[in-house]
C-alpha atoms as one frame of an Amber mdcrd trajectory, in Angstrom:
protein
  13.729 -94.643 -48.636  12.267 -97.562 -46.990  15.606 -98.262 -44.765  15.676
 -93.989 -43.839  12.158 -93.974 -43.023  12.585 -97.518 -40.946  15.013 -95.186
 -38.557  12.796 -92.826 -38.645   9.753 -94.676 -37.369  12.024 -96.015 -34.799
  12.785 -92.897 -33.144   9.152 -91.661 -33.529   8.254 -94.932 -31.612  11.132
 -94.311 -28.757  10.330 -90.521 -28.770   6.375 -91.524 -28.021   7.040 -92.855
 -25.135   8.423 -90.674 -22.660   8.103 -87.164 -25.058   4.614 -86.342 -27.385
   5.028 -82.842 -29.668   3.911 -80.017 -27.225   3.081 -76.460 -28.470   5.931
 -75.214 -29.512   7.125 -72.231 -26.843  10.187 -70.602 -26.580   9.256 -70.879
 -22.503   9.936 -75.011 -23.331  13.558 -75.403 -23.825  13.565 -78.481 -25.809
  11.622 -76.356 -28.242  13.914 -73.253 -27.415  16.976 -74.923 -28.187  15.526
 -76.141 -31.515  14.671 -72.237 -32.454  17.671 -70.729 -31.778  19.905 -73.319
 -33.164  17.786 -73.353 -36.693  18.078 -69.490 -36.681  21.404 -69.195 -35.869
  22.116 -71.878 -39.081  19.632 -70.680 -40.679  21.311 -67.142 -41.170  24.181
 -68.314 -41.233  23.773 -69.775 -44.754  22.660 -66.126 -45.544  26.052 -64.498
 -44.280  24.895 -63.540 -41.319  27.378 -65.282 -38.417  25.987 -65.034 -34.736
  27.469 -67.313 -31.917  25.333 -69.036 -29.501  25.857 -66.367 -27.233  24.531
 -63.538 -29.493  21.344 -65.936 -30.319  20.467 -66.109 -27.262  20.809 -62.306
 -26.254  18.859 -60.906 -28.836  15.926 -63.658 -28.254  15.633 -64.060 -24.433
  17.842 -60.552 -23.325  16.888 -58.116 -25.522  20.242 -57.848 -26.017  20.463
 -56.303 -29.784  23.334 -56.501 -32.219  24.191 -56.214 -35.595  22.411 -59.522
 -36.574  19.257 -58.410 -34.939  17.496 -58.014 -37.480  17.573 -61.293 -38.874
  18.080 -62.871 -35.912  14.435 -61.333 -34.638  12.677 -61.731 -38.181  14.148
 -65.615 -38.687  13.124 -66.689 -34.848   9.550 -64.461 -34.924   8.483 -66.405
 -38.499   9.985 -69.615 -37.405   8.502 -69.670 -33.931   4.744 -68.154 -35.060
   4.387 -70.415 -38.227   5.098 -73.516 -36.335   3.027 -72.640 -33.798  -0.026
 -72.505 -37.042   1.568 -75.871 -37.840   0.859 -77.812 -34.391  -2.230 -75.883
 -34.797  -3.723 -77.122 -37.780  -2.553 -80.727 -36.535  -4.200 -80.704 -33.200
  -7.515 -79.827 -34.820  -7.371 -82.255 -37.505  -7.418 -79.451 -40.336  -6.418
 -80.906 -43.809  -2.475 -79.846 -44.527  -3.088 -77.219 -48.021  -0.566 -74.739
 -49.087  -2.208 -71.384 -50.285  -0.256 -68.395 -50.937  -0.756 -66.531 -47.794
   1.057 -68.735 -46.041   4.228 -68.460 -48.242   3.584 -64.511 -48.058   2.834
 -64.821 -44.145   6.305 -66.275 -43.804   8.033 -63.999 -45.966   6.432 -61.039
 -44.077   7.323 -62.167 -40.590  10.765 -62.634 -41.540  11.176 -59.204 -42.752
   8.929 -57.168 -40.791  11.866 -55.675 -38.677  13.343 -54.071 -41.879  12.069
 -51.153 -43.051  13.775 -50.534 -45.964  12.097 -54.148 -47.305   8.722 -54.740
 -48.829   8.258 -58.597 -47.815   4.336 -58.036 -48.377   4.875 -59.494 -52.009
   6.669 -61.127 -54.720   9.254 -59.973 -56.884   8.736 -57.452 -60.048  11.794
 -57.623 -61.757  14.056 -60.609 -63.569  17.034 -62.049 -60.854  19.686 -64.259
 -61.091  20.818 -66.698 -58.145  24.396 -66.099 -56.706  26.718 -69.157 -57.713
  24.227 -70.869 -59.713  24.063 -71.260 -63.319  20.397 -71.088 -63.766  18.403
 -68.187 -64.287  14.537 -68.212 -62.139  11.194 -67.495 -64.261  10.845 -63.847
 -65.179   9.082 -61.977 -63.221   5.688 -61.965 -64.574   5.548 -65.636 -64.620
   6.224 -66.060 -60.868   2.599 -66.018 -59.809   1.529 -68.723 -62.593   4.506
 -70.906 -61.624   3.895 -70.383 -57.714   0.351 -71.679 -58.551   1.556 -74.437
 -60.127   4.115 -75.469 -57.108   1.003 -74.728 -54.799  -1.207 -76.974 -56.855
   1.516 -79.419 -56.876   3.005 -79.523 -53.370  -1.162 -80.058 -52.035  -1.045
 -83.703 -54.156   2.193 -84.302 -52.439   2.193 -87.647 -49.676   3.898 -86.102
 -46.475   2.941 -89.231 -44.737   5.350 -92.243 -43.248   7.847 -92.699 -45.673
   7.117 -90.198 -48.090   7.808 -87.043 -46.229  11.367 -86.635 -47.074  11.306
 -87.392 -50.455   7.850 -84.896 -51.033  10.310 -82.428 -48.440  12.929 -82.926
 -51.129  10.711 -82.303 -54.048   9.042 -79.134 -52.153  12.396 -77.731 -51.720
  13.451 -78.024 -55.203  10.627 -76.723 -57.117  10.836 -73.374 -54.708  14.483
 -72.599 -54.772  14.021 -72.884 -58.549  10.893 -69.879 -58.760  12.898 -67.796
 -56.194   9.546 -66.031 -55.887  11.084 -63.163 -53.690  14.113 -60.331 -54.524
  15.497 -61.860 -50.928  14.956 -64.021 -48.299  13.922 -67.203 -50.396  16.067
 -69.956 -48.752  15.221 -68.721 -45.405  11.323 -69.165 -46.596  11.617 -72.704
 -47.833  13.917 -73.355 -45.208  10.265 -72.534 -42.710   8.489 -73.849 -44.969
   9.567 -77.420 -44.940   9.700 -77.294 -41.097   5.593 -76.392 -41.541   5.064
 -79.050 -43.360   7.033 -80.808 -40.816   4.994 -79.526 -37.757   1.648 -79.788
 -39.795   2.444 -83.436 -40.064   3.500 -84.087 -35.942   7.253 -83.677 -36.622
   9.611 -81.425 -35.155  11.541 -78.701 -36.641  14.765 -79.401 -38.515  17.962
 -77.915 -38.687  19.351 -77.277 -41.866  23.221 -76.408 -41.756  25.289 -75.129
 -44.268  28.430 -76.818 -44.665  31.281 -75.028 -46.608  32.798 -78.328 -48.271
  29.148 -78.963 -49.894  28.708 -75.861 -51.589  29.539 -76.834 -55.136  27.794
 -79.772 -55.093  24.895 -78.606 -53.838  25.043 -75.904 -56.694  25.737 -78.781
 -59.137  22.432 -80.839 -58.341  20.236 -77.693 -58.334  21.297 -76.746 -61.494
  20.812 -80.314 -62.747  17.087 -80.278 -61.106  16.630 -77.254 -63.103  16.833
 -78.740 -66.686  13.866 -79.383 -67.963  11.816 -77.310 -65.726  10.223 -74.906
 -68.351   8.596 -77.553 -69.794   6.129 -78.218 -67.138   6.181 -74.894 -65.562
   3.786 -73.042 -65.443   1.000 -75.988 -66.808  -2.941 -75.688 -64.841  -2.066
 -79.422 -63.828   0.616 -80.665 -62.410   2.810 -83.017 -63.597   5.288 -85.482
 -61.909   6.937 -86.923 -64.798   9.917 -83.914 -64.654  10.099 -84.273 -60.876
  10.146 -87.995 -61.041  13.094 -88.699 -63.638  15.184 -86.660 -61.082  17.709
 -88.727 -58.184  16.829 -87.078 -55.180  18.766 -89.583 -53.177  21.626 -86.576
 -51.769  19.058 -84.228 -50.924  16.825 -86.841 -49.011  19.698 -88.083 -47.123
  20.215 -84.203 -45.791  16.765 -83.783 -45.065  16.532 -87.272 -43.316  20.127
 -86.714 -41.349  18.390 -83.483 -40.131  15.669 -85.313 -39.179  17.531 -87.818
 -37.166  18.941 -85.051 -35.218  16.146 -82.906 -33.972  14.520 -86.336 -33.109
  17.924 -87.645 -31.227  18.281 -84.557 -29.208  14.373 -84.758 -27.895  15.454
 -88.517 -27.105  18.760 -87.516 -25.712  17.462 -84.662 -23.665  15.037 -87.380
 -21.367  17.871 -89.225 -19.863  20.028 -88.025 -17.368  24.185 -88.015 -18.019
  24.509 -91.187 -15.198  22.070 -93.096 -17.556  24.461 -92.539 -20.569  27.257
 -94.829 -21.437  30.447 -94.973 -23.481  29.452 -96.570 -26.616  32.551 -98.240
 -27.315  32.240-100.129 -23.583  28.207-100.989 -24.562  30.207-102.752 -27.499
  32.566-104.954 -25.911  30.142-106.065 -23.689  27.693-107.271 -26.489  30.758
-108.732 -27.950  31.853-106.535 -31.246  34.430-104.749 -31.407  35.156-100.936
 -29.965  34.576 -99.297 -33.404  31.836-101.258 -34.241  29.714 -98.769 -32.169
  30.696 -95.806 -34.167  29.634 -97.488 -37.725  26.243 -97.812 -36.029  26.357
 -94.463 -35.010  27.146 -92.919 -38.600  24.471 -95.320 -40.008  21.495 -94.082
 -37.688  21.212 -97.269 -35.611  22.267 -95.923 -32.217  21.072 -92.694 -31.149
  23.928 -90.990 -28.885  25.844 -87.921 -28.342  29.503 -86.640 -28.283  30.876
 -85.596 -25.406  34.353 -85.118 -25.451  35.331 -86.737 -28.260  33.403 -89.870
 -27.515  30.081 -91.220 -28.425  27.508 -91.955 -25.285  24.091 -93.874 -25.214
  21.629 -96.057 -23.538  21.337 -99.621 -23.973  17.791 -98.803 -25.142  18.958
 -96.741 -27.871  20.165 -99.488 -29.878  18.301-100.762 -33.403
């Protein structure tokens, strides 16, 4: 973790210096862009596919479609929960989880639905599609939610321990599934609160198709061993500890990267961008050389047309 967070604090540094986190407002569209493209993946994971286009329609025209719904109840949650996030950073408020705020979330998201009850959390047994392990029953989910509660407010989200407590966080929800529906979408919030609570930007988590299984595979490995510490008054980190988070940190930290590049990106203009393969001839390596450094983290640049472009200051 200490390499990941090393890139990390780099772009944090870079970012500092030209960009500080502003309150985030759809009416800023570094911020905007952030929204729609987290909702849009966001519900995407869900089932729900919306194009760009359609994003942007239902949030800034009014423009309603099928997906409204969870278009409107992702970006409201999202965009109001940061907003508590930046809040409680600004003032210098103490970062602690309580259940309101995982309730708040869960309301927000579903308050365009009628036929939902998002106000509370499940009262029957469920399963989760595709995975072989079966959540707490129901009348356990309040003792084990005040156990993850208890648990994630000991967690370090500081410097190099955010992903990894992220990554932890994420876990120990998706196994509860506290709600009948909407559960991914809520951690998915969540994490980016804990994120904005701690002077980070939102992430973007995407789904991708060829990951599936093992994705599926790891939770369900995370999962052994679980009812032996949950629900317990104190928490424990011996079961979350003997656990190789490594995969899950890596997503969390790729996502990272990302938001971070684009609010780097997004303060130069295209004539101040440069092929990367020409940056790396003239330093003397070789064309692909530039592209290794790219897939590692240590240049910050973006594709356009098929080829990589920086700045010679975005260079570790």
């Amino acid at each position: 973790m200490k390499n990941i967070w090393k890139l990390i604090k780099w772009r944090l540094e870079l970012l500092s210096k030209f960009w500080s986190l502003t309150k985030p407002n759809v009416k800023n569209k570094e911020w905007l862009y952030l929204f729609e493209e987290e909702t849009r993946n966001s519900i995407m994971i869900e089932g729900y596919f919306a194009n760009k286009k359609e994003i942007q329609n239902t949030i800034s025209n009014k423009k309603y479609s099928k997906n409204s719904e969870e278009i409107l109840g992702y970006f409201d949650s999202a965009s109001l929960v940061y907003e508590f996030g930046y809040q409680k950073y600004i003032n210098k408020e103490k970062f602690e989880l309580k259940h309101s705020d995982i309730k708040t979330i869960h309301s927000l998201m579903f308050r365009w639905q009628e036929s939902k009850k998002p106000w509370d959390y499940r009262l029957w047994d469920i399963m989760i599609n595709k995975v072989r392990i079966k959540p707490p029953v129901w009348s356990m989910v309040l003792l084990c939610l005040d156990y993850f509660i208890s648990y994630v407010n000991i967690l370090d989200f500081t410097e190099d321990n955010i992903v990894s407590s992220l990554s932890k966080l994420h876990v120990l929800f998706e196994s509860i599934h506290p709600f009948e529906d909407g559960n991914g979408r809520v951690w998915r919030v969540l994490i980016n609160y804990v994120l904005l609570c701690h002077w980070y930007p939102n992430i973007i988590i995407k789904w991708v198709e060829s990951e599936k299984e093992r994705y599926f595979t790891w939770l369900e490995k995370w999962e052994i061993g679980l009812y032996d510490y949950f629900p317990l008054n104190i928490p424990k980190d011996d079961w979350v500890n003997k656990w190789d988070f490594s995969s899950l940190e890596k997503t969390i930290s790729w996502n990272l990267f990302e938001s971070l590049d684009y609010l780097i990106l997004s303060h130069y203009k295209s004539y101040e961008l440069v092929p990367v393969a020409d940056l790396m001839v003239q330093k003397g390596f070789k064309e692909d050389y530039g592209r290794q450094l790219v897939n590692r983290g240590k240049i910050i640049a973006k594709k356009i047309w098929n080829q990589w472009f920086t700045n010679e200051n975005l260079i570790l």
